[in-house]
C-alpha positions in Angstrom: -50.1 26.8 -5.7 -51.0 25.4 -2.2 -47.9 24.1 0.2 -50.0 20.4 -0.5 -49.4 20.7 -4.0 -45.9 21.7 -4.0 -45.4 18.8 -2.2 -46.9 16.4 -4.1 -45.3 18.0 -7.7 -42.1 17.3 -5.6 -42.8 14.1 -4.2 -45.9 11.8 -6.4 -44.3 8.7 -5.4 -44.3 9.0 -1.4 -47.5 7.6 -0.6 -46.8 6.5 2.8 -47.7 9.8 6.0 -45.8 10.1 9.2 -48.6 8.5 10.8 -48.2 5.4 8.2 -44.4 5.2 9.8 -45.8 5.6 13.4 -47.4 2.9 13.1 -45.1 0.6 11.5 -42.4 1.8 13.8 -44.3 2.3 17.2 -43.2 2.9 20.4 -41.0 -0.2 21.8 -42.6 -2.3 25.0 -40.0 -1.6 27.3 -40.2 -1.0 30.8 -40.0 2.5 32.2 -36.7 4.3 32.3 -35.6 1.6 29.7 -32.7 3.4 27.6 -32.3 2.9 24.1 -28.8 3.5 22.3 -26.9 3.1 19.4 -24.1 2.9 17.5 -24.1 4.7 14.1 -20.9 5.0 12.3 -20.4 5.6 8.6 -18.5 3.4 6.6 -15.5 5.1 5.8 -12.5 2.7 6.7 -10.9 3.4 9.5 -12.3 2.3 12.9 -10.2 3.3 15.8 -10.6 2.4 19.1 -12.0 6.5 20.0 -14.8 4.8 18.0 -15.1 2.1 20.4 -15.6 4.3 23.2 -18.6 5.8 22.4 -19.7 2.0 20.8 -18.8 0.6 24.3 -20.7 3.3 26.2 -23.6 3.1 24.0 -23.6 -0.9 24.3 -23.1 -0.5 28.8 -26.2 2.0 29.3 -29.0 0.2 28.1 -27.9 -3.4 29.8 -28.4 -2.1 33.3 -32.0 -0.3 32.6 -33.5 -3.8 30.7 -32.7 -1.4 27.5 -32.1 -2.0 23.5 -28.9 -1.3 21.4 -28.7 -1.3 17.9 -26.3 -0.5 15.5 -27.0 1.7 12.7 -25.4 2.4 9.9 -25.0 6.3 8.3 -24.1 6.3 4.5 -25.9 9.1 3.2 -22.4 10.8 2.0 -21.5 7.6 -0.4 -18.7 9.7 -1.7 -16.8 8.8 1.4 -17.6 5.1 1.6 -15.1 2.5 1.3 -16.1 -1.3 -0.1 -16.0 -2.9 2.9 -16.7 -0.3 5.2 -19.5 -1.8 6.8 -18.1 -5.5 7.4 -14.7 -3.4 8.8 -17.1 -1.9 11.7 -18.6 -5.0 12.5 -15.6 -7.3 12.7 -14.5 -4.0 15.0 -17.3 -4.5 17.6 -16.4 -8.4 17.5 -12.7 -7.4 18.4 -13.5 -5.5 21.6 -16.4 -8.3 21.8 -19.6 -5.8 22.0 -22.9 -7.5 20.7 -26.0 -5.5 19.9 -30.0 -6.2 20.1 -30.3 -5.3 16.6 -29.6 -3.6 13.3 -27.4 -4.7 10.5 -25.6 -7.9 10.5 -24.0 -7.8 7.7 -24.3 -6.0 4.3 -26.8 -7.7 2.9 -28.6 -9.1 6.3 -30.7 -7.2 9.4 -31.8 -8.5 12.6 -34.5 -6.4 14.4 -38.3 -4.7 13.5 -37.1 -0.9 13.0 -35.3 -1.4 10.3 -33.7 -0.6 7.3 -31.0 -0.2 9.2 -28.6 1.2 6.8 -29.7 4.7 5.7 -29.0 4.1 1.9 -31.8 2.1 2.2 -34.5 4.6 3.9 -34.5 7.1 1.3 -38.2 6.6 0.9 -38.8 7.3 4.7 -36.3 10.3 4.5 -38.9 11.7 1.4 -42.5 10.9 3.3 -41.0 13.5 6.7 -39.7 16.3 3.9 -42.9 16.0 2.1 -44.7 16.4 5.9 -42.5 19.8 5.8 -43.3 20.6 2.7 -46.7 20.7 3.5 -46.5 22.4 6.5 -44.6 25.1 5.8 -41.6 24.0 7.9 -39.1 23.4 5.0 -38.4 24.6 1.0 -36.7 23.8 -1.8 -33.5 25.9 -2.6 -32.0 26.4 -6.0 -28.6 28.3 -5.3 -26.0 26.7 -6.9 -22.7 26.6 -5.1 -21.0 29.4 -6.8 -24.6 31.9 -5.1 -23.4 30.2 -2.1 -19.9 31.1 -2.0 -20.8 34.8 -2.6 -23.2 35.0 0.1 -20.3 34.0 3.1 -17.8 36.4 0.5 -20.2 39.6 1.5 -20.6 38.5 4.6 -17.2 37.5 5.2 -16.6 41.3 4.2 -19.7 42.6 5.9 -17.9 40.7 9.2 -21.5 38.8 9.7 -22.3 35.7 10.7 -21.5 33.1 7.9 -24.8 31.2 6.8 -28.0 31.0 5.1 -30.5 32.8 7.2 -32.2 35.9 6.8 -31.7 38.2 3.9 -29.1 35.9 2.7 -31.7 32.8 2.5 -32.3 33.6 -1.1 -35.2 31.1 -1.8 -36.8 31.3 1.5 -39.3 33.6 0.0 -40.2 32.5 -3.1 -43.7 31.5 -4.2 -44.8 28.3 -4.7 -45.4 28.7 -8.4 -41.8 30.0 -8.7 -40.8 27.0 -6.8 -43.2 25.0 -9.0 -41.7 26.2 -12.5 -37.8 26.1 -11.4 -39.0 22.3 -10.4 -40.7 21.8 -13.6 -37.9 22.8 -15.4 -35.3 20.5 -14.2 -33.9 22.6 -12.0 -31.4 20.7 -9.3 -32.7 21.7 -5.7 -31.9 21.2 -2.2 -34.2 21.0 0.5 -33.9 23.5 3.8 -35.6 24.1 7.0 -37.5 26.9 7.1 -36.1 27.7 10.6 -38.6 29.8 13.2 -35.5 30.7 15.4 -34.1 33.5 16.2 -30.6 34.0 17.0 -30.2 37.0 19.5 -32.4 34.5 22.3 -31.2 31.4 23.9 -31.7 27.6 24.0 -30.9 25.8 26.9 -30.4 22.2 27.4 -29.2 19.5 28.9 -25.9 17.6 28.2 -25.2 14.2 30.3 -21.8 14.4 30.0 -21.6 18.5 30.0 -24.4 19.3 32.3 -27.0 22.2 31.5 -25.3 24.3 28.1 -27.3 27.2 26.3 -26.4 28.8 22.6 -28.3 30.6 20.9 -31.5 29.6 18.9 -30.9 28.1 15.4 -32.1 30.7 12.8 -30.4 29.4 10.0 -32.1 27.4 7.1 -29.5 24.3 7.1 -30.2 21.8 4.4 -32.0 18.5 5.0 -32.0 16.7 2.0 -29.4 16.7 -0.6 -29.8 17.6 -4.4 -29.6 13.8 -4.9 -32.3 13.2 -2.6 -30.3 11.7 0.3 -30.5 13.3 3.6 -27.6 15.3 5.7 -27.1 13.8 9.5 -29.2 16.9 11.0 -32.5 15.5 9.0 -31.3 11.3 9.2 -30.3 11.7 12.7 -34.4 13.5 13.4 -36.1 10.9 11.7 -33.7 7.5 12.7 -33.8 7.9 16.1 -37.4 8.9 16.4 -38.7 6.2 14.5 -36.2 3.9 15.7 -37.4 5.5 19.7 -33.7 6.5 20.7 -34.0 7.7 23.7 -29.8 8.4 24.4 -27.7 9.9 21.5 -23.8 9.5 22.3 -21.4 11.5 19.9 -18.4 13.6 19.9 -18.7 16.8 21.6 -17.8 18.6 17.4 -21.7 18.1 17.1 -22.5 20.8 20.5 -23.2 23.4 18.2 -25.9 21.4 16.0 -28.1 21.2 18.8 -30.4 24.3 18.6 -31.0 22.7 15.2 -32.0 19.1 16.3 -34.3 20.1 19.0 -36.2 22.8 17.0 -36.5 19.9 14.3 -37.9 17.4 16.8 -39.8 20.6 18.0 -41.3 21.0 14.6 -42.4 17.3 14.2 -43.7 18.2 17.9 -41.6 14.5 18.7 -39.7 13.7 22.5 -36.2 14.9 22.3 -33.6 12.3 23.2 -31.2 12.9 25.2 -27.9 14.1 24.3 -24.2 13.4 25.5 -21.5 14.7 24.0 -17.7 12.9 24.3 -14.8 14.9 24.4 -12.5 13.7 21.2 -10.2 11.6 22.3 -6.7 12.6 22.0 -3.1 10.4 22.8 0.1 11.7 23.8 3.1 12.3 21.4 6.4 10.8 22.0 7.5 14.2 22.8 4.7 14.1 25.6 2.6 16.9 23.7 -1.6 15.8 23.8 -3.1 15.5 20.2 -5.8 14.0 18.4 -5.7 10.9 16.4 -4.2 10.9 13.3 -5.0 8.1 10.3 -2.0 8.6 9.2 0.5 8.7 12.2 -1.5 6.3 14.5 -1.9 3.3 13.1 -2.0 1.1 15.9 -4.8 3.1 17.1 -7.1 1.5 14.5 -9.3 -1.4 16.0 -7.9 -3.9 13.4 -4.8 -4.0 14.8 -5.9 -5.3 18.1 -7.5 -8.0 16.3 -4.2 -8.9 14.6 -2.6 -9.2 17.6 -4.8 -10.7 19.5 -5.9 -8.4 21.9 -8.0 -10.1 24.5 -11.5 -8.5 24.1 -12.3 -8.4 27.9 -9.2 -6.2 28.8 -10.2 -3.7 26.1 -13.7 -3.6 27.7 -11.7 -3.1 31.3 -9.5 -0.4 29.6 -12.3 1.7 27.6 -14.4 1.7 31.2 -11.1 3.4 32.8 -11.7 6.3 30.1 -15.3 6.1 30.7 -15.8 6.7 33.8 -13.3 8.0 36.6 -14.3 6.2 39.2 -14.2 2.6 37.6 -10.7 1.6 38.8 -12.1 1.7 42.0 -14.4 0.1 42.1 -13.0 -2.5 40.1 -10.7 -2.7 42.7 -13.6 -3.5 45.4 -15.2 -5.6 43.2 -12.6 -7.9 41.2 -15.1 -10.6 40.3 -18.2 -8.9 39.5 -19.5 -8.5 35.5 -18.3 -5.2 34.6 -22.0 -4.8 33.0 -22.6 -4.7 37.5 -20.4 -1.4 37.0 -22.7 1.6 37.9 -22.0 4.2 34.7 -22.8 7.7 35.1 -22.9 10.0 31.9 -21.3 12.9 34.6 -18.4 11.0 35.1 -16.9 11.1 32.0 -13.8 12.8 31.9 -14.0 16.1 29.4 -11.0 15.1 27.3 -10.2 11.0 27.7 -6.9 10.1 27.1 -6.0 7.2 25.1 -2.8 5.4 27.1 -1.6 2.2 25.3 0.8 1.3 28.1 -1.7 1.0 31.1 -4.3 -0.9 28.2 -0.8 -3.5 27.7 -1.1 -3.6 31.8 -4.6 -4.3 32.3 -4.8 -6.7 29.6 -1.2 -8.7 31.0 -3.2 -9.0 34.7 -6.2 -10.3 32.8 -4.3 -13.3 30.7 -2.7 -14.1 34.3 -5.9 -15.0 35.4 -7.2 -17.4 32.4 -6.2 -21.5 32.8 -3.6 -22.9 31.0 -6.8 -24.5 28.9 -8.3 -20.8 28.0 -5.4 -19.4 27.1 -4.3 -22.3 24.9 -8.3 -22.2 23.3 -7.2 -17.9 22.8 -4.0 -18.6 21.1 -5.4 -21.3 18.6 -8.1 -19.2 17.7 -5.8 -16.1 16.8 -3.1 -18.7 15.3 -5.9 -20.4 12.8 -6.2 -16.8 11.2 -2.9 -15.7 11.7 0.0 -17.8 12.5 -0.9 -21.6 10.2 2.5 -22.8 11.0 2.4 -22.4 14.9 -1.3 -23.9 14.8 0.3 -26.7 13.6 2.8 -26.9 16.4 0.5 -26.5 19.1 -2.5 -28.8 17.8 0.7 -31.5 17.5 1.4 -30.9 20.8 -2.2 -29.7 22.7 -1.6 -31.1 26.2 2.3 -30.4 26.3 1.8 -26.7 25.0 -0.7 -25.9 27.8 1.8 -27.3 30.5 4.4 -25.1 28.9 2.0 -22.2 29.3 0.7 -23.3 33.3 4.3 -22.7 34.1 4.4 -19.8 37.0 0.4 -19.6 36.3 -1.1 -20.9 39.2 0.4 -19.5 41.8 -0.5 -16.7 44.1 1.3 -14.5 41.8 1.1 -15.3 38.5 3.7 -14.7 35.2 2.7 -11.8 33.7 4.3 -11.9 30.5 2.0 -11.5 27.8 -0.5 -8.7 26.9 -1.7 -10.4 23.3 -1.5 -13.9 22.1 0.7 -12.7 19.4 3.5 -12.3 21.8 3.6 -15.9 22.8 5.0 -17.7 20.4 8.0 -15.2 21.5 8.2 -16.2 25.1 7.6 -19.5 24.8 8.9 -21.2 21.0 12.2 -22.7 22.0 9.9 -25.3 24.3 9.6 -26.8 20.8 12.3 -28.1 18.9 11.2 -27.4 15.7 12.1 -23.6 16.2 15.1 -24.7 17.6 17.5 -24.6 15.3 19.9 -21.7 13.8 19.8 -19.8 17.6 21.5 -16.8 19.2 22.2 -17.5 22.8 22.2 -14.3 25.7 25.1 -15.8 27.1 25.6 -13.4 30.2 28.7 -13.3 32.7 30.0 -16.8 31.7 30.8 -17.1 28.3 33.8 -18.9 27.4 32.2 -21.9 25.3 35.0 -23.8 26.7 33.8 -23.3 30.7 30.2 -23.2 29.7 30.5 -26.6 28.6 32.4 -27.8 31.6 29.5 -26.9 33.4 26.7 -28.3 31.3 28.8 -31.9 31.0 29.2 -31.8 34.6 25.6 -30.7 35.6 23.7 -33.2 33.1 26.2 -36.2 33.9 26.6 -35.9 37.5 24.0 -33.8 39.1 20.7 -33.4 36.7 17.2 -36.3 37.5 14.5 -35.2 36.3 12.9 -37.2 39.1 14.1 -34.6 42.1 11.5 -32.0 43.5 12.0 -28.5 43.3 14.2 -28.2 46.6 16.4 -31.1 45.9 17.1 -30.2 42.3 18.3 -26.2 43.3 20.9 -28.1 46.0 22.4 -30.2 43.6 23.0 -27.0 41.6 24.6 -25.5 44.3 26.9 -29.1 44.6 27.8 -28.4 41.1 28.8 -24.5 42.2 30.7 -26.1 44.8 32.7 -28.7 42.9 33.8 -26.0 39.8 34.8 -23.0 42.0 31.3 -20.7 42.1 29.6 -19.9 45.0 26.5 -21.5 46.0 25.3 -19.0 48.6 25.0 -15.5 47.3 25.4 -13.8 50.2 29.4 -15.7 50.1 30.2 -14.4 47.2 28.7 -10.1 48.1 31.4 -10.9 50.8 34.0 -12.1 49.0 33.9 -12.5 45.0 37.8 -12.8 44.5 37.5 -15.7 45.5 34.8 -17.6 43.3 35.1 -17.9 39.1 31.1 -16.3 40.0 27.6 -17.4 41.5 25.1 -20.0 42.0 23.3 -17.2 40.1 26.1 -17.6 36.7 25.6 -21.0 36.9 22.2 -21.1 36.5 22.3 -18.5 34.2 24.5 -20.9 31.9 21.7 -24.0 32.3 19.1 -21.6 31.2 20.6 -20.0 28.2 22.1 -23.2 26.9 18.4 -24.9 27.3 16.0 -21.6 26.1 18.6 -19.4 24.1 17.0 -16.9 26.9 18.9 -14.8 30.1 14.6 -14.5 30.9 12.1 -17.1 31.0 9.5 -18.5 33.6 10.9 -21.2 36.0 14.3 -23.2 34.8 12.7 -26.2 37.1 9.5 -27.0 35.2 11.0 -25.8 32.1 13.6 -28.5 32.5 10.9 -30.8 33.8 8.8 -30.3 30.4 12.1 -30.7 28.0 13.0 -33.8 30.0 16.5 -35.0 29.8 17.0 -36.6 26.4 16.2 -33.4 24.7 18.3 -31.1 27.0 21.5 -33.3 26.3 20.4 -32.6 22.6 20.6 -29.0 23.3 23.7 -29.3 25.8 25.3 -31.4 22.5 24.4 -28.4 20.1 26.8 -25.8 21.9 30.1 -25.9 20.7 
């Protein structure tokens, strides 16, 4: 029996050659140097922002080269697939606010002329490139059933040899076609396996745009392509996606270096252009005992993309953050650059750092300086958004009170040096709720150095009766303040009181102190002025009338 009509006995339904695919799929009218890149996750659950890295590198590179990016999805191993998977990695690429060109929209919709994007769905193609193999000589079916496999790496195991199928250990590698004909004919479950030309004592040599110029030895072993149940592993999908598909960049974590010899003497088989290959470091955090690991599902859960969206993350500052692991030199340029697109950015594969580091604190920093720089308006448009999915009850609050909630949030904003307080709008219902007086009500006040009831409220009578108009300006308002230090025994100058605090009941600085907490609950909030200015003075008697 002919290698043609193996592959036919193994294949009658795939009508459709490589050249068929070629020219369905041809080669995309882009410019020259153009970079195509993509995203391709499998569905399995859990998206974490070491996930995004590579997603957000992959979406950068082609946008300064006039490139495509596409996401792809990889579910050959269904055993691992969650429901929902695929809808979990898309809402994750909203969160961090990456779009792509093309590829699957949704679970049931595409966008783009390459496609099926989801693998499931290309077994057909998968079948037409084995077949090609088939017939050429370049691949075989294998019968050993698991239990044939697990002896062979036993004996060599003992033998202290190289675990694998290659060689004298590739059992079916030299079987006729008839046997392999009447083995098929008789139901026999089968894999499919390269037929690999390497040899393992000479060297391949690449290279890596993150690693530079790497050689390992050839691939001689005959690694399965295709699955009993016809679906193909990554080494055979990966081949034939991003060929069709004209990748010309592959990103992914540097746990796939040693699959290389196989991937290029695949593409080397099919005589197709080699992407190019980068390889990321894992990603890794730091303990609370300061000891570097990788991620953990279990342990980090505020790793995982979805929780950024929960809290409201701003998208932008995650983008900033994930460039500072990308690329070393980002921060300063950022730093010379502070208005420019960070798509302007000039990414180099070489810069990547070996092992990035994942550091939630300087990601809360970034993202704090970023909400200082929004309007009032934006981040009131931000925090409604997050508050329709998350927070109905606040949504109410703020839509009941649009224009007075943005003042409330302009306090200390535009100013040369703006409040930093938030880093999500999650947090702001916490710095800002007793502004509305509908969360004001069963409260805990910070009193701090002054906190007999009986003086507080000697003060608060004597401020709001005598000394508080919400008509004064800034200046005028602070010396009336000190009027009331001077009247009840506190010192209105500071530097008085360093000199001589025996003889003052306490500070311009108590005082205040009392106004504030009795007003906000708080010993830290934005500006007591415009604070006061936005309660106005009917509502701060109210709260002056609720201590007791």
């Amino acid at each position: 029996m002919t290698n043609k009509e193996l592959a036919d006995l193994m294949y009658p339904h795939v009508t459709k050659t490589i050249e068929d695919y070629e020219k369905i799929f041809p080669k995309r009218n882009l410019k020259d140097g153009a970079m195509v890149s993509r995203y391709a996750p499998s569905p399995t659950g859990f998206v974490h922002m070491g996930n995004m890295l590579s997603c957000f590198i992959e979406n950068i590179v082609p946008k300064r080269t006039g490139g495509k990016f596409y996401l792809r999805i990889e579910d050959t191993d269904q055993k691992r697939e969650v429901a929902g998977g695929i809808n979990n990695i898309i809402s994750a690429m909203k969160t961090i606010g990456l779009s792509y060109d093309e590829g699957v929209i949704s679970e049931e919709e595409e966008l783009g002329s390459y496609g099926p994007y989801i693998q499931s769905k290309r077994r057909d193609i998968y079948h037409a490139f084995a077949k090609y193999m088939i017939e050429n000589d370049l691949a075989y079916p294998c019968f050993c059933e698991a239990e044939e496999i697990e002896e062979i790496r036993n004996i060599q195991k003992e033998n202290k040899e190289r675990i694998g199928y290659y060689g004298e250990y590739a059992k079916c590698r030299n079987l006729t076609n008839d046997e392999r004909a009447e083995k098929i004919k008789a139901g026999m479950p089968y894999t499919i396996r390269i037929k690999s030309r390497g040899d393992f004592n000479k060297r391949v040599k690449f290279h890596d745009e993150v690693k530079g110029d790497i050689e390992f030895p050839e691939n001689d072993q005959d690694m399965i392509l295709i699955k009993s149940d016809g679906m193909p592993l990554y080494h055979f999908a990966h081949l034939v996606d991003d060929h069709l598909m004209r990748t010309t960049h592959v990103l992914r974590g540097e746990d796939w270096l040693p699959s290389v010899p196989l991937h290029l003497e695949l593409f080397d088989m099919f005589g197709f252009e080699r992407p190019k290959y980068a390889h990321l470091g894992l990603i890794m955090i730091v303990d609370s005992n300061g000891t570097k690991r990788k991620i953990s599902k279990r342990k980090d859960k505020d790793f995982a993309v979805k929780h950024y969206h929960e809290i409201g993350m701003p998208s932008y500052a995650m983008q900033e953050y994930l460039m500072t692991i990308a690329n070393s030199n980002f921060e300063a340029w950022r730093e010379e650059n502070k208005d420019k697109p960070i798509e302007e950015f000039p990414f180099d594969f070489a810069k990547i750092g070996s092992s990035p580091l994942f550091d939630y604190s300087k990601l809360v920093n970034i993202s704090k300086n970023y909400i200082s720089t929004l309007s009032a308006k934006e981040v009131y448009d931000n925090l409604y958004t997050w508050c329709d999915e998350f927070d109905k009850d606040f949504l109410e609050l703020i839509t009941k009170y649009k224009d007075y909630t943005i003042d409330v949030l302009n306090i200390e904003r535009e100013q040369e040096k703006p409040r930093k307080d938030f880093s999500c709008y999650s947090e702001i219902k916490s710095y800002i709720w007793y502004m509305y007086d509908e969360l004001f009500s069963d409260v805990t006040y910070e009193w701090q150095n002054i906190n007999d009831i009986k003086e507080i409220n000697t003060i608060l009578k004597t401020y709001i009766d005598k000394y508080y108009d919400i008509n004064d300006d800034k200046d005028t308002w602070f010396s009336k303040i000190k009027l009331l230090c001077d009247e009840l025994g506190y010192a209105s100058n500071i530097k008085d009181y360093k000199k001589n605090p025996d003889a003052y009941k306490g500070s311009v600085v108590d005082v205040s102190m009392v106004i504030r907490v009795a007003v906000t609950t708080k010993k830290a909030t934005p500006d007591l002025y415009d604070i006061l200015k936005l309660l106005g003075t009917d509502r701060i008697k109210t709260r002056i009338d609720k201590i007791k």
